[in-house]
VEXBANU-427021 format. One record per residue (C-alpha): residue number from 1; residue in three letters; x, y, z. Coordinates in Angstrom, 1 decimal, decimal comma. Example, Ala and Ser with C-alpha at 12.3 -4.5 7.8 and 13.67 -1.06 7.14 Angstrom:
# residues 2
 marke dopa     c1     c2     c3
     1  Ala   12,3   -4,5    7,8
     2  Ser   13,7   -1,1    7,1
END
This chain:
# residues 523
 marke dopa     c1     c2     c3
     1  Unk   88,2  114,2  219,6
     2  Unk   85,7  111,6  220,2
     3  Unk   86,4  108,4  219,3
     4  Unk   83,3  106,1  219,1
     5  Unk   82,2  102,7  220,2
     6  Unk   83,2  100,3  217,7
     7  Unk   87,0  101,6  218,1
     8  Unk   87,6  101,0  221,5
     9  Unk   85,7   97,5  221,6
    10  Unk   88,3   97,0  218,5
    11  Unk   91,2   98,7  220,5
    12  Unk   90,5   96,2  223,2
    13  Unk   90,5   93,2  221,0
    14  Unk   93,6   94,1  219,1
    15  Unk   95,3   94,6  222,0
    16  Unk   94,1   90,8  223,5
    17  Unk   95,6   89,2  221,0
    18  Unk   98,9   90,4  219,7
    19  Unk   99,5   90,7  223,6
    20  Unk   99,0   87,3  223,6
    21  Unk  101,5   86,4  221,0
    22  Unk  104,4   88,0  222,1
    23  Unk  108,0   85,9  221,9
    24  Unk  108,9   85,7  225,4
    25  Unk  112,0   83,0  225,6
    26  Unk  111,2   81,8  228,9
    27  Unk  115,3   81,6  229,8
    28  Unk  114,7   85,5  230,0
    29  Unk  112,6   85,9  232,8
    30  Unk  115,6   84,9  235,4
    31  Unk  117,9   87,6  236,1
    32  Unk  120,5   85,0  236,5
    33  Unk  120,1   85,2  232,7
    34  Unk  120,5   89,0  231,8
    35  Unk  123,3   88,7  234,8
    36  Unk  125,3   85,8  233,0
    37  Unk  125,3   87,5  229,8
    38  Unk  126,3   91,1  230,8
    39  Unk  129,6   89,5  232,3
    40  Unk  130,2   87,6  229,8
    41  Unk  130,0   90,4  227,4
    42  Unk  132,0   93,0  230,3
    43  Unk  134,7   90,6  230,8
    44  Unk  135,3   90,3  226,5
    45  Unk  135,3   94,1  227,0
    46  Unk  137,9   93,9  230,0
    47  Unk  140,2   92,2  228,1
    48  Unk  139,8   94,1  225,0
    49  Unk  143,2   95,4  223,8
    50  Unk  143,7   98,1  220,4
    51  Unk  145,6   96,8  217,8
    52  Unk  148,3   99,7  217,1
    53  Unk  150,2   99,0  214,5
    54  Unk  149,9   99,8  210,6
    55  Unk  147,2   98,3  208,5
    56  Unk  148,3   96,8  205,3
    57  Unk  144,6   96,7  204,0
    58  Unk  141,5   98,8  204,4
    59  Unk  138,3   98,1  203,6
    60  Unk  135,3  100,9  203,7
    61  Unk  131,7   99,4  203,9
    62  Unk  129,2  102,3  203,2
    63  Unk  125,6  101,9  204,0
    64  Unk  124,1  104,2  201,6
    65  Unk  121,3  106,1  204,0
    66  Unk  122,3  103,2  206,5
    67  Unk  121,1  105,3  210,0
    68  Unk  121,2  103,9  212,9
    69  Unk  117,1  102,9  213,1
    70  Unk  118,1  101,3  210,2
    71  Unk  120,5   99,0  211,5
    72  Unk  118,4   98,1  214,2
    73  Unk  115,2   97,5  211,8
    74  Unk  118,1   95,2  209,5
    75  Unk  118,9   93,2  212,9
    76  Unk  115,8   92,6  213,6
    77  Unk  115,2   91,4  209,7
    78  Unk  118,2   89,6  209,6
    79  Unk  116,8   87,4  213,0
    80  Unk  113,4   86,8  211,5
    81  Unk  114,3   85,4  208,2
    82  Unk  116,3   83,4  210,6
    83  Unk  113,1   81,8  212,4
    84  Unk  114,3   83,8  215,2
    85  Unk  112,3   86,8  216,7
    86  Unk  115,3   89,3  216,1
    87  Unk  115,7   91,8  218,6
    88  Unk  118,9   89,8  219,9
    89  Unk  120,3   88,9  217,0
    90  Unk  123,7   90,6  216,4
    91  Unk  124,5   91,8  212,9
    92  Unk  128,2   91,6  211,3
    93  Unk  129,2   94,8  211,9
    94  Unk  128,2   95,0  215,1
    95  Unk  130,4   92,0  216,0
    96  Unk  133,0   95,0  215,5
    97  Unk  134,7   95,7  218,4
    98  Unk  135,1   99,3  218,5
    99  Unk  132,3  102,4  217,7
   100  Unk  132,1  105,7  217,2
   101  Unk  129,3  108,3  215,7
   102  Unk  129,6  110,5  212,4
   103  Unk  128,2  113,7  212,2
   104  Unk  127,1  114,0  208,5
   105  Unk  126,0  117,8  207,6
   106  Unk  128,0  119,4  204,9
   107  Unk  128,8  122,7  204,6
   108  Unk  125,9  123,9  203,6
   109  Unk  123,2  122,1  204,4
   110  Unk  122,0  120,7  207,6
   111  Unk  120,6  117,3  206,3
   112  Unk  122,9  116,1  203,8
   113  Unk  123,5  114,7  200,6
   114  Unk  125,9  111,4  199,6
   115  Unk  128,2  113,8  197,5
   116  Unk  129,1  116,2  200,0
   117  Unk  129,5  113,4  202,3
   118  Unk  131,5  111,4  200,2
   119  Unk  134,8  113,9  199,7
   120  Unk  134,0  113,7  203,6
   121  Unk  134,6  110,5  204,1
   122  Unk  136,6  109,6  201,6
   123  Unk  138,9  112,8  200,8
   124  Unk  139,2  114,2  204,4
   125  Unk  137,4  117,6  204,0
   126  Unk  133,8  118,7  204,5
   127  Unk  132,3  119,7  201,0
   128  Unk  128,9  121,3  199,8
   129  Unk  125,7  119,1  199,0
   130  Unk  125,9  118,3  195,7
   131  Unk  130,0  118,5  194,9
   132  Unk  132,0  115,3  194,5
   133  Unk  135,9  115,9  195,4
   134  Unk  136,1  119,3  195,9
   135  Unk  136,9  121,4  198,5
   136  Unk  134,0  123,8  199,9
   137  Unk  134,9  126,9  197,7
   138  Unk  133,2  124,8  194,9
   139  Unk  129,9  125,5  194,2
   140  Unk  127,3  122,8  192,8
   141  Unk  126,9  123,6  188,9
   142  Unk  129,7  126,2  188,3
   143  Unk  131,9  124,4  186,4
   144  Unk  134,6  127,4  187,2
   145  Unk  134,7  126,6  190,7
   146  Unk  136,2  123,0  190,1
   147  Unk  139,7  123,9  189,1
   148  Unk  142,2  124,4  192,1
   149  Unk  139,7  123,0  194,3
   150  Unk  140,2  119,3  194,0
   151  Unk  140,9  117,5  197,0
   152  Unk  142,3  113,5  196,8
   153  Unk  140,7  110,2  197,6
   154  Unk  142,3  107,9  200,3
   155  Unk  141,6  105,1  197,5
   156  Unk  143,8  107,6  195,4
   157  Unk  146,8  107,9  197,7
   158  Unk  146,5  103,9  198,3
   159  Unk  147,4  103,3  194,8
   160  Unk  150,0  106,3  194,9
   161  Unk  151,4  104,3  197,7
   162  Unk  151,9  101,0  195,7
   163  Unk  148,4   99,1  197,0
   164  Unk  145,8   97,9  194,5
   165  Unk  142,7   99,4  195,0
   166  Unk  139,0   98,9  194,0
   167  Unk  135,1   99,8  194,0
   168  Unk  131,6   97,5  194,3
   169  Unk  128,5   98,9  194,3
   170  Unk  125,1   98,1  194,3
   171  Unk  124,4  101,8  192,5
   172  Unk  126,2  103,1  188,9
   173  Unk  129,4  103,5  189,7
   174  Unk  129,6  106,9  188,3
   175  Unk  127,0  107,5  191,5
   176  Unk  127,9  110,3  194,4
   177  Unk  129,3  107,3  196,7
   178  Unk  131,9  105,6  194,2
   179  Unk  132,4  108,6  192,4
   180  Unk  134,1  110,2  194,9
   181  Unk  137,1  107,8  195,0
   182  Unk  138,4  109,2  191,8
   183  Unk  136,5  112,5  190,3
   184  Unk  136,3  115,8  191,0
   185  Unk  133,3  117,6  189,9
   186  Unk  131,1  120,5  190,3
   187  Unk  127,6  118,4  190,2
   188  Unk  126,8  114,6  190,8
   189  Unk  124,5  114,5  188,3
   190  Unk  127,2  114,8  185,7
   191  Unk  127,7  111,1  184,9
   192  Unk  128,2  110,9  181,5
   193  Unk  128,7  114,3  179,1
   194  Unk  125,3  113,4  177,4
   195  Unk  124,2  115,1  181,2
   196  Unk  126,4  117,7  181,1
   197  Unk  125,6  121,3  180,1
   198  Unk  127,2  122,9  176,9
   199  Unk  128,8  125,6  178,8
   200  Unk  130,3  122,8  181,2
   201  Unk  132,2  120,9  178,5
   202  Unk  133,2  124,2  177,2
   203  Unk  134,8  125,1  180,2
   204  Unk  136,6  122,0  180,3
   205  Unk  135,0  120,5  183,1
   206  Unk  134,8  116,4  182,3
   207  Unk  131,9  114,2  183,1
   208  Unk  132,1  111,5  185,8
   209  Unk  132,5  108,8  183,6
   210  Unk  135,4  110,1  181,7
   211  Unk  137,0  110,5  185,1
   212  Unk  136,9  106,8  185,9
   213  Unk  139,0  105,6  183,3
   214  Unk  141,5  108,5  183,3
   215  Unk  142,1  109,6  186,9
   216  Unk  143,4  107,1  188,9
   217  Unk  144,4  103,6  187,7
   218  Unk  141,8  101,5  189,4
   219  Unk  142,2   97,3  189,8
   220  Unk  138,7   96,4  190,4
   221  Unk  135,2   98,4  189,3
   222  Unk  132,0   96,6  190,0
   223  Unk  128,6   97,6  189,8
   224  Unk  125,9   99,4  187,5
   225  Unk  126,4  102,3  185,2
   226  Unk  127,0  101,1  181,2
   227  Unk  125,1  103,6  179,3
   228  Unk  127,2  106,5  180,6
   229  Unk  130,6  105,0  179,1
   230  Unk  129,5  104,3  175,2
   231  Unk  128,0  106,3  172,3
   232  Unk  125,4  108,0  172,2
   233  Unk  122,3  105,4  170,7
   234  Unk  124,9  102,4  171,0
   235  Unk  122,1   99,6  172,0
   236  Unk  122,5   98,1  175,4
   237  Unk  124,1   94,5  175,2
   238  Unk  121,2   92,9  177,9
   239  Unk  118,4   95,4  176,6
   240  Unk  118,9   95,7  172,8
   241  Unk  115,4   96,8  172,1
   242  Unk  115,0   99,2  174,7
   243  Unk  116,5  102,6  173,2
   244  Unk  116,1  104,1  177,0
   245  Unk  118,8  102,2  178,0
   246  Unk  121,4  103,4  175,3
   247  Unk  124,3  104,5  175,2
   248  Unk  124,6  108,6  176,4
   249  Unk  128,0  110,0  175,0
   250  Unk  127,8  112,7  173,1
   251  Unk  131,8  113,0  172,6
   252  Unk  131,2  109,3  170,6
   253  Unk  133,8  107,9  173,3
   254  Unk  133,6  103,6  173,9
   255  Unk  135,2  103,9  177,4
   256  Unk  134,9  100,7  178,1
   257  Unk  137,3   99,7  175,1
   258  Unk  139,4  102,5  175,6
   259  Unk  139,9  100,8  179,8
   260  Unk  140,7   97,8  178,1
   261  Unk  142,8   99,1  175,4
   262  Unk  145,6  100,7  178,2
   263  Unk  145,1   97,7  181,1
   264  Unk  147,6   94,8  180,6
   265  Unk  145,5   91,7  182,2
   266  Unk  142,2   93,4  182,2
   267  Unk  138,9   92,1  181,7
   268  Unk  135,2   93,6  181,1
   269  Unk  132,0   92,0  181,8
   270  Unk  128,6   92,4  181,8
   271  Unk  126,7   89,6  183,2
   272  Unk  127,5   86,7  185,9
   273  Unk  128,3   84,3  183,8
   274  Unk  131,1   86,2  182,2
   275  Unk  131,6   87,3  186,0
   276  Unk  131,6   83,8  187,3
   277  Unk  134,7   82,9  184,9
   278  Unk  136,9   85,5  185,5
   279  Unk  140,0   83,9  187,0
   280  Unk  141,1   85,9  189,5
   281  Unk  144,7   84,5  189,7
   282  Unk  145,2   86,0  186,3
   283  Unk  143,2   88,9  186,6
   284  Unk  145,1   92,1  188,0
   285  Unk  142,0   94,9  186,4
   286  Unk  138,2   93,4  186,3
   287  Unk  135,7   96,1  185,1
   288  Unk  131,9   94,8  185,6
   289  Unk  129,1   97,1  184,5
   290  Unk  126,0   95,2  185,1
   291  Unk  123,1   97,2  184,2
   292  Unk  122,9  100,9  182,4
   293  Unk  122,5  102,7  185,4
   294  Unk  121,9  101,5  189,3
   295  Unk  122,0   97,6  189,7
   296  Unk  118,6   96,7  190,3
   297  Unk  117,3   95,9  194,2
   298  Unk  118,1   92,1  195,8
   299  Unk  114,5   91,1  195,7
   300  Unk  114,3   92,1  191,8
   301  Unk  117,8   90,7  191,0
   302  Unk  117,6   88,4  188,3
   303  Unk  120,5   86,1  189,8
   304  Unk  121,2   84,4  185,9
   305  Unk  122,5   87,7  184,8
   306  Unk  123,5   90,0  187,8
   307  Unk  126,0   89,2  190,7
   308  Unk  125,4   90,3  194,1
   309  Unk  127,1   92,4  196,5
   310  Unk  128,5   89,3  198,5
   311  Unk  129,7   88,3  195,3
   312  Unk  131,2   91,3  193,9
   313  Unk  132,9   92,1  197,1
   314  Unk  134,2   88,1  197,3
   315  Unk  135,5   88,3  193,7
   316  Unk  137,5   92,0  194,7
   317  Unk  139,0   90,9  197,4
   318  Unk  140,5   87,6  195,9
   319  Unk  141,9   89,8  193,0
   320  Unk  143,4   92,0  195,1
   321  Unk  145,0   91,0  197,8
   322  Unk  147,1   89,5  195,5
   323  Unk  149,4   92,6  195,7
   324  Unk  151,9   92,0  198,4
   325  Unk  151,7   95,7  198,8
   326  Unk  147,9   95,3  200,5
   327  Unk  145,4   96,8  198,5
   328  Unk  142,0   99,4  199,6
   329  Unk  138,5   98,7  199,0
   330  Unk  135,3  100,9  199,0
   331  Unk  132,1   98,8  199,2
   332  Unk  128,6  100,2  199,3
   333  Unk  125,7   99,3  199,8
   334  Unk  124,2  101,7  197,6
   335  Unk  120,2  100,7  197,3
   336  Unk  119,3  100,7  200,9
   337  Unk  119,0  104,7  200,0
   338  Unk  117,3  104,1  197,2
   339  Unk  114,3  101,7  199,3
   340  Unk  114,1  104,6  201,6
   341  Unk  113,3  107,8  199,0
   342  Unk  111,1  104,9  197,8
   343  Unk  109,4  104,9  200,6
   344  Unk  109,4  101,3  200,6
   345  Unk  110,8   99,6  203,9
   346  Unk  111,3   96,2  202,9
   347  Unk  113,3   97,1  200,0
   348  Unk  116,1   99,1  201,7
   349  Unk  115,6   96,8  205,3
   350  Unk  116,4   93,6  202,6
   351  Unk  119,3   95,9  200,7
   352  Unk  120,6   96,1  204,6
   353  Unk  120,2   92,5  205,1
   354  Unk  122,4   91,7  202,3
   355  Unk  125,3   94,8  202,9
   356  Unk  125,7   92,7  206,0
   357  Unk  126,7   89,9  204,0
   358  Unk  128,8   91,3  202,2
   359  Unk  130,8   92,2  205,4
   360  Unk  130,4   88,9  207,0
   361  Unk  132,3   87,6  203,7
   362  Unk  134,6   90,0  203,6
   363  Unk  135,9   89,3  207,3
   364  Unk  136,0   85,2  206,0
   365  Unk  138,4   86,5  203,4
   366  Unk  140,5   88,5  205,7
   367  Unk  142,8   88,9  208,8
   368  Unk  142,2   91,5  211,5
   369  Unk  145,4   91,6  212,0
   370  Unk  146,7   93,4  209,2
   371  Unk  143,2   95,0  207,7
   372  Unk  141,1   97,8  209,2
   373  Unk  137,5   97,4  208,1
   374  Unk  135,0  100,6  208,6
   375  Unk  131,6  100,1  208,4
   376  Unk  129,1  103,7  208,1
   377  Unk  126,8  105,4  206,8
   378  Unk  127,0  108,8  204,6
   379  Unk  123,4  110,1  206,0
   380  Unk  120,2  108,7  207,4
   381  Unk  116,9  108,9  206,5
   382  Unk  113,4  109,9  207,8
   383  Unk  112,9  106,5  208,5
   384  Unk  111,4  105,3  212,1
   385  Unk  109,8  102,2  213,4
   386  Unk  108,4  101,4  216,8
   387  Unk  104,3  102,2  217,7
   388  Unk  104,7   99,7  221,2
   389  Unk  105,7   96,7  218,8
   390  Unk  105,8   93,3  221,1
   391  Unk  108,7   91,4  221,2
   392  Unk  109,0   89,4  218,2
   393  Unk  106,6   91,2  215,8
   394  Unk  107,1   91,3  212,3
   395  Unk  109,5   94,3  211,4
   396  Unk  107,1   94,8  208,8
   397  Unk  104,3   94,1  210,1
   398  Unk  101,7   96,3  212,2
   399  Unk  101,6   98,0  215,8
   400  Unk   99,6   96,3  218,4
   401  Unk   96,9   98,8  219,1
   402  Unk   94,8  101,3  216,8
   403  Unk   94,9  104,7  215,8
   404  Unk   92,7  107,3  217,3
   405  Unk   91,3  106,7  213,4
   406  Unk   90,2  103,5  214,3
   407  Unk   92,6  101,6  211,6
   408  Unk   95,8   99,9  212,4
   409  Unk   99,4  100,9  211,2
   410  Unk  102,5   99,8  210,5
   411  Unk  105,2  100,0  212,6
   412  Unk  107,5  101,3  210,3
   413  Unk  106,2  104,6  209,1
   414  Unk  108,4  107,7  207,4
   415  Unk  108,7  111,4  208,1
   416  Unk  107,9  112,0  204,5
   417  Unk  107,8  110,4  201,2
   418  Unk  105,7  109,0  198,9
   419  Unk  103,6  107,1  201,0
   420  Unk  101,6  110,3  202,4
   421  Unk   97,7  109,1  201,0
   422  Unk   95,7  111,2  203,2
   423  Unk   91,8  111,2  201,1
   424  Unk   89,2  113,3  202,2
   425  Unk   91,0  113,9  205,6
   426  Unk   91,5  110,2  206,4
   427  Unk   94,2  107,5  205,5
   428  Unk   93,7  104,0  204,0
   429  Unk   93,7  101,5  206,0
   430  Unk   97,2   99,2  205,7
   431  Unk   94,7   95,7  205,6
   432  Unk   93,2   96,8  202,5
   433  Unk   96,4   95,9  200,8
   434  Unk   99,7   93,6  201,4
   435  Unk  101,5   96,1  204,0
   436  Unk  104,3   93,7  203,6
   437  Unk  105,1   93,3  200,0
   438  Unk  108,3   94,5  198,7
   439  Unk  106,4   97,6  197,0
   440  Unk  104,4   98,4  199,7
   441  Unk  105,3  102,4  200,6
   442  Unk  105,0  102,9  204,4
   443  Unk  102,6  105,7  205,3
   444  Unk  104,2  109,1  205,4
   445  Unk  103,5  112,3  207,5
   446  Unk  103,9  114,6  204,4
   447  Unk  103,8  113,6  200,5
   448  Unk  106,9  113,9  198,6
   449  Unk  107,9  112,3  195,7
   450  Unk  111,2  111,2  197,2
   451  Unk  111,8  110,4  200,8
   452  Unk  114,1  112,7  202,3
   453  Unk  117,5  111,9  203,7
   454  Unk  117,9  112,5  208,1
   455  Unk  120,4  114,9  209,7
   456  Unk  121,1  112,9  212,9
   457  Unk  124,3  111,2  213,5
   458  Unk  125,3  107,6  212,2
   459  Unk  127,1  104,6  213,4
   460  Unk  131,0  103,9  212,5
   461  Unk  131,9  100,4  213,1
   462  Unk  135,6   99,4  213,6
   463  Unk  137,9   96,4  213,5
   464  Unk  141,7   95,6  213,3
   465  Unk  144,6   97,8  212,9
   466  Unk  144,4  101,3  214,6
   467  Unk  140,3  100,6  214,5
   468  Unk  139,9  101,9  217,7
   469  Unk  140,9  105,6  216,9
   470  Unk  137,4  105,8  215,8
   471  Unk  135,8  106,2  220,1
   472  Unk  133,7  109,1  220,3
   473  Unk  131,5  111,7  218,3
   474  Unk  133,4  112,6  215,1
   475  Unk  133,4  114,8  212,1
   476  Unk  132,4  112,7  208,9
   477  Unk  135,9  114,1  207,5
   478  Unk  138,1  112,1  210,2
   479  Unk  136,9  108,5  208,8
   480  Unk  139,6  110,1  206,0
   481  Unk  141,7  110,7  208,2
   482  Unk  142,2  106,9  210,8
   483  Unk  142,3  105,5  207,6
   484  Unk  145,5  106,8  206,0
   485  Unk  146,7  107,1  209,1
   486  Unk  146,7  103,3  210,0
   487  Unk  147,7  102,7  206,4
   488  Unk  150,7  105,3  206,3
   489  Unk  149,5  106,7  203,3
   490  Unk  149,5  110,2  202,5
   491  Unk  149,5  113,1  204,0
   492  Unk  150,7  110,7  207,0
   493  Unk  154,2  110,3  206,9
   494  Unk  154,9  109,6  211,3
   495  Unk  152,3  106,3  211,3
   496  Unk  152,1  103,4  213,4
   497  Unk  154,9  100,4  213,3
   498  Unk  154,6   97,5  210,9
   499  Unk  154,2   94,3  212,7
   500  Unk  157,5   93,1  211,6
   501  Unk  159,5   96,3  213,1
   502  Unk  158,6   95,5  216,8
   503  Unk  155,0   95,8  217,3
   504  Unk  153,2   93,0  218,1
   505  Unk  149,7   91,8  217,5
   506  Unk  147,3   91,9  220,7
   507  Unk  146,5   88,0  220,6
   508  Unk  144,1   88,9  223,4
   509  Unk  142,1   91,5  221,0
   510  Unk  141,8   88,5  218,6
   511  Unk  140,5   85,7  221,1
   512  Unk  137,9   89,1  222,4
   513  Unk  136,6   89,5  218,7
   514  Unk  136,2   85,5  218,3
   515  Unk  134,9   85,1  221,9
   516  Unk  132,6   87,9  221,4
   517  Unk  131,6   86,5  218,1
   518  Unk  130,9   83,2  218,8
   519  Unk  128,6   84,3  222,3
   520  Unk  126,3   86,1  220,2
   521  Unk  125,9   83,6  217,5
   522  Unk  125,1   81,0  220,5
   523  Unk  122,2   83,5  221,6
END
């Protein structure tokens, strides 16, 4: 291909000046530097000692679509809004002392889904794409298949075991993630019965909805998903005049008062300013259902009416670790998937940004010694960013050099998606609109009109109790597995000691985490 004149003078230029703004901390050119800090951080590691006795909380932190280039773009994110140039900046859950890798494929499918991955990671057995809490003899839309094929949540043999348990999401809470803490059905997209086949209900099969009231007795359920639990054409409390966000049911259920009707000490609300006035010292069940379906993304939040996930996890944990029992939580982070089948970067980078909040808060709130907190992802995406980006360049923002096309691009680009806009054999150039808006779709390789999900491996982050039984490349299934394990929940019944029966806290792995902790926040 020939490339004429005016794109290599351009080339040339380009490259001149973003070379010339690079972030180069001038403490960085020493070696003494890069020396300093790998002994600091080897001798943290040196002195690094598990934690092996029983966990009396759990909490689960789920980065919807939350692979690995996506931490790494969130860090970067996090550093900037910051004022800082990023690369170095060390995210929440990477303060974690102990890591481990997830292999995500279900049964079968290569590149998964976040149902099949959920009974993974949540009910201990590798399931088909599409199935929620059932085994892999299940197959997606049989309704037949479901019956003597459930398998059971960890969040389900927590409350068996006495603990209190509870779900926050930035997604519907009858979504694949959630769902699969408490239902057992043959297809995700069963949230309500108004999106259920006839031949489904006739079989007996129950929508997802139905199952979150009845299943398992859960303390705490926060996030989006109203229109699936009241009648169908029953106007929306926050959109009256909008009939799209009615109520579904077609079996004329209110589950919402029905919940409230067999809770003793149970609240429901629907906006933050009921939220904000729930007392959570007399509050033992809190239902909040904050938009008809998904809650909508951070940067389109109205924050009058809809809590965040910092606040919703905040608000769970202070109702329940009021059991003296211990209690397990699943949070996720539910819309960073949603930005990336988007195709829109800063969307899912900004959902990242405030998932790692929301852990951040959640370790303020709690003890290492007595909680195990796990931190993954279900799947990744085809998400990638890079293109020779100089130190310090805006995650969003575009490579130093041009395209053999002549135009610039962004760093951030996807494998597919919607942002494929190839025109008469060429692409539009990313100055002729705002590449950095929150709507702004990254160019794509081929069109779709959903980005598709990745099939590499993701990241599991680990702290406290028994945390660092998670050390090498895993099945997504074992995640399931540590965690009843540390809690001595079923089907564990040979765990690890209490604290009080002999087993003493590491006070070494403690002063580690904080040493650890405060190094990076000083760099």
């Amino acid at each position: 291909m020939k490339i004429s004149t005016f794109p290599v003078i351009a080339l040339l230029l380009f490259n001149i000046v973003c070379r010339s703004s690079a972030v180069i901390p001038e403490e960085e050119e020493a070696p003494a530097f890069w020396n300093a800090k790998a002994k600091e951080t080897l001798k943290i590691a040196l002195e690094l000692q598990p934690v092996k006795h029983r966990a009396k909380n759990v909490i689960l932190f789920l980065g919807d679509g939350m692979g690995v280039p996506t931490v790494t773009a969130t860090r970067i994110l996090k550093g900037q809004l910051d004022g800082k140039p990023g690369e170095g900046t060390v995210l929440a859950m990477e303060s974690f002392p102990h890591l481990g890798l997830s292999k995500t494929y279900n049964v079968d499918h290569q590149a998964p889904d976040s149902a099949g991955t959920a009974t993974a990671y949540l009910c201990g057995v590798k399931a088909n794409y599409g199935t929620i809490g059932l085994s892999a003899a299940a197959r997606r839309g049989q309704c037949s298949t479901t019956f003597g094929n459930e398998v059971m949540s960890v969040l389900k043999r927590a409350k068996d075991a006495g603990k209190s348990v509870g779900i926050v999401t930035t997604t519907r809470v009858q979504h694949a993630s959630p769902a699969a803490t408490y239902a057992h059905v043959a297809d995700r997209d069963w949230y309500g019965d108004g999106e259920m086949p006839p031949d489904a209900i006739k079989k007996g099969c129950k929508d997802i909805a139905f199952q979150l009231i009845n299943n398992t007795d859960i303390d705490v359920i926060l996030g989006g998903g109203r229109k699936y639990m009241t009648p169908e054409g029953t106007p929306d409390p926050e959109y009256p005049q909008n009939p799209k966000q009615n109520g579904t049911r077609k079996d004329k259920q209110n589950l919402i008062e029905k919940w409230l009707s067999i809770k003793k000490d149970a609240q429901y609300v629907w906006n933050k300013e009921q939220f904000d006035a729930v007392n959570v010292e007399t509050t033992k069940y809190l239902m909040g259902l904050f938009e008809p379906k998904d809650m909508k993304f951070e940067l389109n939040r109205n924050r009058t009416m809809d809590p965040s996930i910092v606040e919703m996890t905040d608000k769970a944990i202070q109702i329940l670790q009021k059991n003296p029992n211990g209690f397990f939580l699943f949070v996720e982070g539910g819309r960073i998937d949603h930005g990336h089948h988007d195709g829109t970067a800063v969307q899912a980078l900004t959902e990242a940004v405030k998932f790692d909040e929301a852990i951040e808060k959640a370790s303020k709130l709690t003890s290492d010694v007595d909680t195990l907190t796990v931190v993954t992802a279900d799947h990744s995406h085809m998400f990638a960013f890079g293109g020779k980006a100089l130190r310090g360049n805006p995650i969003f923002g575009l490579a130093p050099a041009l395209a053999l096309d002549g135009k610039p691009y962004t760093t951030i680009l996807y494998g597919n998606g919607p942002g494929y806009a190839i025109t008469n054999g060429t692409r539009p150039n990313p100055n002729s609109t705002d590449y950095q808006n929150k709507n702004y779709e990254q160019q794509a390789a081929v069109l779709l009109d959903s980005e598709t999900h990745g099939g590499e491996d993701v990241a599991i982050f680990s702290k406290g109790p028994m945390a660092y039984l998670f050390h090498k490349t895993h099945e997504e299934n074992y995640i399931a597995h540590v965690i009843a394990y540390a809690a001595c929940i079923e089907p564990y019944k040979e765990c690890p000691p209490s604290p009080s029966s002999g087993s003493s806290v590491q006070p070494m792995n403690l002063l580690s985490i904080l040493l650890v902790t405060l190094y990076f926040l000083k760099s």
